[in-house]
C-alpha positions as protocol buffer text, in pm:
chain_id: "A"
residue {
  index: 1
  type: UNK
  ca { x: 0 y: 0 z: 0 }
}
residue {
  index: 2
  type: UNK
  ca { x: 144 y: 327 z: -93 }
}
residue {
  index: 3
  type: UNK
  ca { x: 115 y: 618 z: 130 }
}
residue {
  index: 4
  type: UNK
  ca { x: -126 y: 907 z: 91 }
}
residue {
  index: 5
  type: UNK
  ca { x: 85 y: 1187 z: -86 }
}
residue {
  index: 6
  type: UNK
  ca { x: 254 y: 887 z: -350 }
}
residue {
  index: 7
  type: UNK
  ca { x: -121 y: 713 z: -455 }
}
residue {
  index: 8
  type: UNK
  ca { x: -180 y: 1099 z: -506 }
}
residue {
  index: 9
  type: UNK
  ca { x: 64 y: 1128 z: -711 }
}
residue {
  index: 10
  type: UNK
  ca { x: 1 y: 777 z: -917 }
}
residue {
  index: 11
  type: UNK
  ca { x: -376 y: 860 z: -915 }
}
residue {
  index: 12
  type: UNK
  ca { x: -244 y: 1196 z: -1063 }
}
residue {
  index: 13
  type: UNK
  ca { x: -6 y: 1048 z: -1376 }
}
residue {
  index: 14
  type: UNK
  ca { x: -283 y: 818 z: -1425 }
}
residue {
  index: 15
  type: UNK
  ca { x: -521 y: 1066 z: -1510 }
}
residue {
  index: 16
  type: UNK
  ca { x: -268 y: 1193 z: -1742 }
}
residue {
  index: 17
  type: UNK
  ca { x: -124 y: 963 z: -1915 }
}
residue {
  index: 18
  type: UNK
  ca { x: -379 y: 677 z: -1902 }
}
residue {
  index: 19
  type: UNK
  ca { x: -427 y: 677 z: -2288 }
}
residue {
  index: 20
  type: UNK
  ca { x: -85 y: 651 z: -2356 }
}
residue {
  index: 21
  type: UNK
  ca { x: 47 y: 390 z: -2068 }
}
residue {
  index: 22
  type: UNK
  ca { x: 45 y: 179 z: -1804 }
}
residue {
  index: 23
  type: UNK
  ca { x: 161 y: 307 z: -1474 }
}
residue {
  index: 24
  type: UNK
  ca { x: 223 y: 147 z: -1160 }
}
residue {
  index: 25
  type: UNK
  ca { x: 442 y: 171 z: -816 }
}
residue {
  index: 26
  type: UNK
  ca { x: 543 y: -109 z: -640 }
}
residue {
  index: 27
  type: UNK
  ca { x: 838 y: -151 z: -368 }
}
residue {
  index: 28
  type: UNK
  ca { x: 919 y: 237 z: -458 }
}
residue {
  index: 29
  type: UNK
  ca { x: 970 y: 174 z: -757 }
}
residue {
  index: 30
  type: UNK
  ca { x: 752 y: 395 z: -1094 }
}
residue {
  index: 31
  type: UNK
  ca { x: 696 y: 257 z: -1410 }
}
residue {
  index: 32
  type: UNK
  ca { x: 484 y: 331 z: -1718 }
}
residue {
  index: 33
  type: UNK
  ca { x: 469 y: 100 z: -2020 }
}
residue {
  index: 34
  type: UNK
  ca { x: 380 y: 241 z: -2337 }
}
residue {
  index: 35
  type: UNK
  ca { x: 13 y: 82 z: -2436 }
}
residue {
  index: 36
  type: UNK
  ca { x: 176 y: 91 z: -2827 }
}
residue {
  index: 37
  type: UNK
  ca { x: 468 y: -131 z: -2720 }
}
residue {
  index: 38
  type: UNK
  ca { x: 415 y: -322 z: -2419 }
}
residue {
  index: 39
  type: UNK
  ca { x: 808 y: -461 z: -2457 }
}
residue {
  index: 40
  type: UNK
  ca { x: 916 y: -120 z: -2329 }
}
residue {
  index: 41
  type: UNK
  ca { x: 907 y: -41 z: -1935 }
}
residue {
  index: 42
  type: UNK
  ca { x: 1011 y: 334 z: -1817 }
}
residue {
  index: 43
  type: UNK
  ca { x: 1116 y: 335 z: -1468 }
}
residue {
  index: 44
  type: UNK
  ca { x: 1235 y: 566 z: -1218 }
}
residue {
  index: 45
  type: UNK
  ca { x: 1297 y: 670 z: -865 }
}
residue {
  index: 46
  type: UNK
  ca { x: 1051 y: 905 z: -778 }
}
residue {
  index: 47
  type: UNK
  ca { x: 725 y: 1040 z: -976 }
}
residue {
  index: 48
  type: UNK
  ca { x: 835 y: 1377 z: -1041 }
}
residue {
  index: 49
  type: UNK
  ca { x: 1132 y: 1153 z: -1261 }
}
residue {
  index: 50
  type: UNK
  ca { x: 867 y: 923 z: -1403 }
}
residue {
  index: 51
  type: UNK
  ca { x: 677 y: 1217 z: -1536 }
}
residue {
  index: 52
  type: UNK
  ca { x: 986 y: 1356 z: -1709 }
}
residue {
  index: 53
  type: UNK
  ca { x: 1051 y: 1084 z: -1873 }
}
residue {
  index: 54
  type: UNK
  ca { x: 699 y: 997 z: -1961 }
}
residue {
  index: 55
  type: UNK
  ca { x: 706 y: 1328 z: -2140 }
}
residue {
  index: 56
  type: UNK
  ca { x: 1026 y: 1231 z: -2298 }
}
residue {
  index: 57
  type: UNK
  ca { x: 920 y: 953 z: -2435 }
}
residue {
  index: 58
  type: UNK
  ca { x: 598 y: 1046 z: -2539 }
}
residue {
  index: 59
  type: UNK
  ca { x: 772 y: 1296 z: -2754 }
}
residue {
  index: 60
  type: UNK
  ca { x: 1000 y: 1077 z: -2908 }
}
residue {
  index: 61
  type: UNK
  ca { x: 694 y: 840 z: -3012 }
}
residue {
  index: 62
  type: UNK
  ca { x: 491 y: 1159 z: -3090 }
}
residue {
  index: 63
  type: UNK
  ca { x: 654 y: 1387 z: -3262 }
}
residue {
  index: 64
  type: UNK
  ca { x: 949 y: 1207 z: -3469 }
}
residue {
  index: 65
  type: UNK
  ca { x: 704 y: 1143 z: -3735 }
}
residue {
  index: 66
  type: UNK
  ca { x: 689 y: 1350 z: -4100 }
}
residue {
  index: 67
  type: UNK
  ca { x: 476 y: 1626 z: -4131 }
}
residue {
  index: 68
  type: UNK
  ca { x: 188 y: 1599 z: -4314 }
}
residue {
  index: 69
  type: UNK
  ca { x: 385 y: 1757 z: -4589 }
}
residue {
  index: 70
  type: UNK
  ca { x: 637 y: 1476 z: -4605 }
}
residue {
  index: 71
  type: UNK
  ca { x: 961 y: 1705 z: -4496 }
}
residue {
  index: 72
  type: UNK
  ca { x: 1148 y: 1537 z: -4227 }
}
residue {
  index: 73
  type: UNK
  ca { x: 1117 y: 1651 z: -3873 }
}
residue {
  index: 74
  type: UNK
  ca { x: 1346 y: 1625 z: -3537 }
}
residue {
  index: 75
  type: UNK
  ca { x: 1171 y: 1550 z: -3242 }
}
residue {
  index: 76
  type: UNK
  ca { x: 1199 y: 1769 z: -2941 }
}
residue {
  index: 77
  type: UNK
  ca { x: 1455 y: 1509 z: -2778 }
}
residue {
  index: 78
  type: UNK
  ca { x: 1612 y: 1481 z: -3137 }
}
residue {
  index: 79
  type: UNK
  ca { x: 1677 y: 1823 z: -3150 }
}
residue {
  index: 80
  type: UNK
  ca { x: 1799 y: 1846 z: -2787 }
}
residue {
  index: 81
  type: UNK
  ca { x: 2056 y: 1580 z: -2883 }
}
residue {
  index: 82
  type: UNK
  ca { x: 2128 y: 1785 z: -3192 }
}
residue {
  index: 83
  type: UNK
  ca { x: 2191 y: 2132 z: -2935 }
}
residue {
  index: 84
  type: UNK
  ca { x: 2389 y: 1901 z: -2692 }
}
residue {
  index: 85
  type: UNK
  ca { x: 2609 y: 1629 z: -2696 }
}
residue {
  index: 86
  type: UNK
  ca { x: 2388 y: 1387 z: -2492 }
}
residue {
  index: 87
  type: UNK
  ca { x: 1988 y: 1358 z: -2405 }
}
residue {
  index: 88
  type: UNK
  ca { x: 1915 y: 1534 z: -2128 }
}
residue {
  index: 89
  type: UNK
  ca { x: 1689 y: 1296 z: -2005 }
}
residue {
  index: 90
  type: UNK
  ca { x: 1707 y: 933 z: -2242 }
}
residue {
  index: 91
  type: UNK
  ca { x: 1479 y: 765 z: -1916 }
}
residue {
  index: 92
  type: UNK
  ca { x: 1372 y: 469 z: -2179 }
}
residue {
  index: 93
  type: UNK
  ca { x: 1456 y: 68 z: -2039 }
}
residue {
  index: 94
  type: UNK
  ca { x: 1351 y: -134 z: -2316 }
}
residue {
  index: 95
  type: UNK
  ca { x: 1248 y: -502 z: -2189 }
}
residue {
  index: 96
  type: UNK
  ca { x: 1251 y: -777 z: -2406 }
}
residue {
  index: 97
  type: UNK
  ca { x: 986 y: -1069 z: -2250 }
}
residue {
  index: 98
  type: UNK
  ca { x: 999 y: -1394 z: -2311 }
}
């Protein structure tokens, strides 16, 4: 059972994000699985983490695609990698069931 002020925040990222993924904590730890790819976990420490990198990877998934006028596009990460030498926040653990 989580205490008051972290199902807050869970019931909060939930609302959210609940037609994008799967969230959950258990034994302190956050995760949200993409519902498009179910092979891909996001975890982190804390929620305030878990939301950035929600938001990370949403834009990745998002955002990456063409425009509708068929001219390539960076996504927002993309084009943070492009400004820096690293992501500033890369948060994705891909997990391969089997």
């Amino acid at each position: 059972m989580l205490e008051a002020d972290a199902q807050t925040m869970l019931n909060d990222l939930r609302w959210h994000w609940e037609d994008a993924y799967r969230i959950d904590c258990r034994d302190g730890v956050w995760k949200a699985v993409p519902l498009t790819d179910p092979f891909a976990a996001i975890t982190a420490d804390s929620s305030t983490e878990l939301r950035t990198k929600i938001r990370y990877d949403y834009a990745e998934r998002h955002y990456s695609r063409n425009d509708h006028e068929g001219s390539r596009t960076l996504s927002t990460a993309s084009q943070c990698v492009a400004r820096q030498s690293q992501p500033v926040e890369p948060g994705v653990q891909r997990v391969r069931w089997r």
